[in-house]
C-alpha positions as CSV (number, residue, x, y, z in Angstrom):
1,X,-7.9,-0.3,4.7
2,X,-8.3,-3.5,6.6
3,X,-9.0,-7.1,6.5
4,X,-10.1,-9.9,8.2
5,X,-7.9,-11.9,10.7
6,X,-9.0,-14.7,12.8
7,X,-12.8,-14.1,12.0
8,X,-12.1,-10.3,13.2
9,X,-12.7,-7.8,10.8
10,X,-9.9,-5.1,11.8
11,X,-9.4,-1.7,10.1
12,X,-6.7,1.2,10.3
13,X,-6.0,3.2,13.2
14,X,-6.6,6.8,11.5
15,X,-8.7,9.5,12.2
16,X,-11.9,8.9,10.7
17,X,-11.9,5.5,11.9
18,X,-11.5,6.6,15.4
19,X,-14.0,9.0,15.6
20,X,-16.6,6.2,14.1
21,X,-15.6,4.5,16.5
22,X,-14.2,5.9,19.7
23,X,-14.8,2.8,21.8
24,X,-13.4,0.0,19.6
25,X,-10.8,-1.7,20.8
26,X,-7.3,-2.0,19.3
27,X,-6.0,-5.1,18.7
28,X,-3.1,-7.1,16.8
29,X,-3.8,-8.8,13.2
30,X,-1.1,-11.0,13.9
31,X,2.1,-10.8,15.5
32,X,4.8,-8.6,15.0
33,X,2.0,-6.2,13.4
34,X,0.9,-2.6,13.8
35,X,-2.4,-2.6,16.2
36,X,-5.6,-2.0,14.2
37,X,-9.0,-1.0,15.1
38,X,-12.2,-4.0,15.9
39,X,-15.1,-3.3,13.7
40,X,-17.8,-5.1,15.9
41,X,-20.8,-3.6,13.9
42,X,-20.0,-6.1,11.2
43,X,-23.5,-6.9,10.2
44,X,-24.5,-3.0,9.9
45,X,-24.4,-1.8,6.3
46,X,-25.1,1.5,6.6
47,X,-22.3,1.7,9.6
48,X,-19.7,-0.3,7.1
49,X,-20.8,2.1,4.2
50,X,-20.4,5.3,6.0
51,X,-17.1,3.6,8.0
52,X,-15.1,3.0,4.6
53,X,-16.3,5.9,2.6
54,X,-15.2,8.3,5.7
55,X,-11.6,6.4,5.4
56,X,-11.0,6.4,1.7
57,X,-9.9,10.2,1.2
58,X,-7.7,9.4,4.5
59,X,-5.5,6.7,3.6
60,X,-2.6,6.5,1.5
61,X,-2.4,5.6,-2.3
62,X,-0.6,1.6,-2.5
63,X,2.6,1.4,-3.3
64,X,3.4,0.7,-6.7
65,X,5.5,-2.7,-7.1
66,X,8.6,-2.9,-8.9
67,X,8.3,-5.8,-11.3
68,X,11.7,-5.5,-12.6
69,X,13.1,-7.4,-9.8
């Protein structure tokens, strides 16, 4: 979904999260990473609420881990 990089909180460039928030700038984790999505409301509630609820259905199930290795 996200996480929190350099006291950013940066989320996943897919739909839903684009159309929450159609100005926010895109931006690197770290380097050598996929660009992700500035959350700049980050002390709005409701907007985090409504923000990672509207993301959930989009986003892909984790990959399992092989613990046989």
């Amino acid at each position: 979904m996200g996480g929190i990089y350099d006291d950013r909180l940066l989320v996943k460039v897919v739909k839903s999260a684009v159309n929450h928030m159609p100005t926010a700038s895109h931006e690197l984790p770290y380097e050598g990473a996929k660009e992700m999505l500035l959350v700049d409301e980050v002390d709005n509630k409701e907007f985090l609420i409504d923000l990672f609820n509207a993301m959930y259905e989009e986003l892909p199930a984790p990959k399992l881990k092989n613990k046989n290795k």
